[in-house]
KEZA-404619 format. One record per residue (C-alpha): residue in three letters; x, z, y. Coordinates in steps of 0.2 Angstrom, whole numbers, plus 5000, padded with zeros to 4 digits. Layout:
<sites>
ALAXZY...
</sites>
This chain:
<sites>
UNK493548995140UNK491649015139UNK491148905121UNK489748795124UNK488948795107UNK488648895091UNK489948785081UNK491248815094UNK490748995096UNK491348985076UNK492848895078UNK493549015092UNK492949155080UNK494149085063UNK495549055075UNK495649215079UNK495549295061UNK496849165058UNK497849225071UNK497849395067UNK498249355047UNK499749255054UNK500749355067UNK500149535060UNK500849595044UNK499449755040UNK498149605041UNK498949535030UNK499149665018UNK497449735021UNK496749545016UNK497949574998UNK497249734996UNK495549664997UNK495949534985UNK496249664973UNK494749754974UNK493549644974UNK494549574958UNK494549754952UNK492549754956UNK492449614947UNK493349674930UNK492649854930UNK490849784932UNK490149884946UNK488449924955UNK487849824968UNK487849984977UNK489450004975UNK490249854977UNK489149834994UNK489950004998UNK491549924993UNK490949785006UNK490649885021UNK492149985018UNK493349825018UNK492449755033UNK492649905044UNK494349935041UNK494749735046UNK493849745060UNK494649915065UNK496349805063UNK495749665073UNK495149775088UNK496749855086UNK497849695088UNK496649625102UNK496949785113UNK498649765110UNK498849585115UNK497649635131UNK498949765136UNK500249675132UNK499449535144UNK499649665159UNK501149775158UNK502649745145UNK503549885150UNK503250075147UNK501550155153UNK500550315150UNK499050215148UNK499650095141UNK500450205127UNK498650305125UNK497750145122UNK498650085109UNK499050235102UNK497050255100UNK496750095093UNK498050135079UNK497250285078UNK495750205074UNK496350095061UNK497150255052UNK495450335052UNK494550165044UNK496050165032UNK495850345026UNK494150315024UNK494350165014UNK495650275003UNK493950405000UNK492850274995UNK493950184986UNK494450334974UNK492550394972UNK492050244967UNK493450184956UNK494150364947UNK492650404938UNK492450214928UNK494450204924UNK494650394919UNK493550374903UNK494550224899UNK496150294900UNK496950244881UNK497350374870UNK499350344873UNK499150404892UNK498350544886UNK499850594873UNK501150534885UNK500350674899UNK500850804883UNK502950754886UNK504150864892UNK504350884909UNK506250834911UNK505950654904UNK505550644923UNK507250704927UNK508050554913UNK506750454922UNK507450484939UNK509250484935UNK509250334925UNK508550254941UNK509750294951UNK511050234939UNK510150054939UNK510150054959UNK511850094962UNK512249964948UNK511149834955UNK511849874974UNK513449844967UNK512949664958UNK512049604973UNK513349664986UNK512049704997UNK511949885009UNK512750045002UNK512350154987UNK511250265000UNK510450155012UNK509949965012UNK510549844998UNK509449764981UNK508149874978UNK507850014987UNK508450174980UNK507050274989UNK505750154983UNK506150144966UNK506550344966UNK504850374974UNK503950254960UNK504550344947UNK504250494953UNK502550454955UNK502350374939UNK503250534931UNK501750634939UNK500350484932UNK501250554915UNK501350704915UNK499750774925UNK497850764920UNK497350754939UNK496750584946UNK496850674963UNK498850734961UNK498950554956UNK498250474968UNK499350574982UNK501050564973UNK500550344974UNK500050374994UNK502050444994UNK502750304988UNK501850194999UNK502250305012UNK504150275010UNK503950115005UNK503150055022UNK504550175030UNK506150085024UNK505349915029UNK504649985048UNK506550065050UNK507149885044UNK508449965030UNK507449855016UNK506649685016UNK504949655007UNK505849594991UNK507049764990UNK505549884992UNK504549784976UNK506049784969UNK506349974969UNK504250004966UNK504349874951UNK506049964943UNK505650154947UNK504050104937UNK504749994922UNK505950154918UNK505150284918UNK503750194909UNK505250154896UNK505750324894UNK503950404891UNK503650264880UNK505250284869UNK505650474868UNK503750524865
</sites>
């Protein structure tokens, strides 16, 4: 339906952002990820230039999400069952979104890495000088808490499903093992993609909830952070 006027225009316009942040999960966590950085612009006192960067960046990877969703509801419209084109529309539209994303990832490491890297405190800097197999008493101790935790809760099996998620919390403290023990941001920064990697795997494969993959983040971080802080 055609609006009339400017206000209706508008209206039409915020019904479908809230659409999209209600029915589509990635909007939602692209609008958390937003939060954070502009709360992280905020703390860290950037440029204007940077934050407008920061600006553009965040707007073109929301509207790459909302294209997406509206091509999908488009085809959706037509055909529910299997088709080439179908498949190569929205398999372009999501490829779009991956490309805004990673783009997103760039800028958001250029702008960020150089103003937290000075301000790295002194105890980062001596826990990066521990020995390597803390990361293995990190890693196994986790595993220890999950099994015990699965076996609390009652919930899944000691390899797959359950309170946390082994592979999330495994991957977390791997990746804050590597934050420990290396002095390169870059390293860092892909050992966290990882774990974000898994974590988004274990809830698209439905194994974990939300709750069981923060969970498993949360612990895999807390130990191994414990054992670099106690036995350095």
């Amino acid at each position: 339906m055609k609006s009339r006027n400017l206000l209706e225009s508008f209206n039409y316009a915020f019904e479908g952002i809230i659409y999209a942040f209600k029915t589509q999960r990635n909007i939602r966590l692209h609008f958390l990820a937003t939060a954070a950085v502009l709360g992280a612009s905020l703390v860290f006192k950037l440029s204007k230039l940077e934050i407008l960067m920061l600006f553009i960046t965040i707007a073109f990877v929301l509207m790459a999400e909302m294209i997406n969703t509206a091509i999908e509801a488009v085809v959706d419209m037509f055909t529910k069952e299997y088709h080439p084109l179908a498949a190569i529309a929205k398999n372009v539209a999501a490829g779009a979104v991956l490309i805004a994303a990673t783009v997103a990832v760039i800028v958001g490491y250029l702008i960020f890495f150089p103003v937290i890297d000075p301000m790295i405190p002194r105890v980062i800097s001596t826990l990066q000088k521990a020995p390597a197999h803390l990361s293995l008493i990190a890693l196994l101790l986790t595993i220890v808490l999950v099994i015990t935790g699965k076996a609390l809760t009652r919930r899944g099996t000691p390899m797959q499903g359950g309170m946390p998620s082994g592979h999330t919390a495994l991957s977390s403290a791997a990746a804050t093992a590597i934050f420990f023990i290396t002095r390169n941001g870059l390293v860092t920064v892909l050992a966290t993609f990882l774990l974000l990697m898994v974590a988004e795997s274990r809830i698209e494969n439905k194994v974990h909830s939300w709750d069981e993959v923060l969970a498993g983040i949360l612990l895999g971080f807390l130990v191994t952070l414990l054992v670099f802080q106690i036995m350095v």
